[in-house]
N, C-alpha and C positions, 0 to 999 in steps of 0.2 A: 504494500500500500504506500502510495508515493503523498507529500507531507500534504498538499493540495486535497487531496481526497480525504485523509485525517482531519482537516481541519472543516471543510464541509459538513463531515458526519460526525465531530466533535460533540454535537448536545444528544448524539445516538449513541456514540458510544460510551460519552460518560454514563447514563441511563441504565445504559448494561454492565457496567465495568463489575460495580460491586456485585452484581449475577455470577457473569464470569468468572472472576476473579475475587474469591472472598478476603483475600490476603490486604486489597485496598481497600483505603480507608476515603472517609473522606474529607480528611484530613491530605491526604495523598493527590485526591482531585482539585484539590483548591490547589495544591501547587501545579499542577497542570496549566490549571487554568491562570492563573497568574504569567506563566512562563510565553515566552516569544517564541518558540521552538517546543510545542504542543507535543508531537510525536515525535522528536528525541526524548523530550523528558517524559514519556509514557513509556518510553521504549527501556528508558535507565529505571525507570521504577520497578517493569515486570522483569528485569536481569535481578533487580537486589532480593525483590519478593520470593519471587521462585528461580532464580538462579537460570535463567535462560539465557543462552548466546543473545547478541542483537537480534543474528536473523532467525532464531526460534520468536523469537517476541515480538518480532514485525511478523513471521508465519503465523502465529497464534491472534495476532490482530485482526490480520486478514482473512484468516480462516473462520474467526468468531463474528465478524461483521457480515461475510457472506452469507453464512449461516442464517442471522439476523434477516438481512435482507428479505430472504428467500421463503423466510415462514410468515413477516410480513406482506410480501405479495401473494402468498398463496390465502393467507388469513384473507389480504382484502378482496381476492377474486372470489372467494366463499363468500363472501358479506355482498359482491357484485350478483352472483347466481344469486340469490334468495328472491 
């Protein structure tokens, strides 16, 4: 996930983070969000949290937002048929 699209889907994924990831706080999001560099400092949180390389924690990002995505379209295409 390249820092443009992080920072787009930034009030989606904070929403989910604590889901995700119970290890953050939110305490942890507030630095986030304070920070200029969104997705580095998300990226250095889930290395210290759980100990992930960068790019397991950009994979983990990308793969949990997909994820996300996907169950909300298919949610609102069920809400569409009705």
């Amino acid at each position: 996930m390249n820092k443009e699209i992080f920072e787009d889907n930034w009030k989606q994924i904070r929403s989910q983070t604590t889901i995700w990831w119970s290890r953050m706080s939110e305490y942890d999001l507030k630095k986030v969000d304070k920070s200029a560099y969104k997705l580095e400092k998300f990226v250095t949180m889930l290395q210290v949290k759980y100990g992930y390389t960068r790019k397991q924690a950009k994979h983990e990002i990308t793969s949990r937002v997909a994820e996300f995505e996907a169950t909300q379209t298919k949610t609102s295409g069920e809400t569409e048929n009705k």
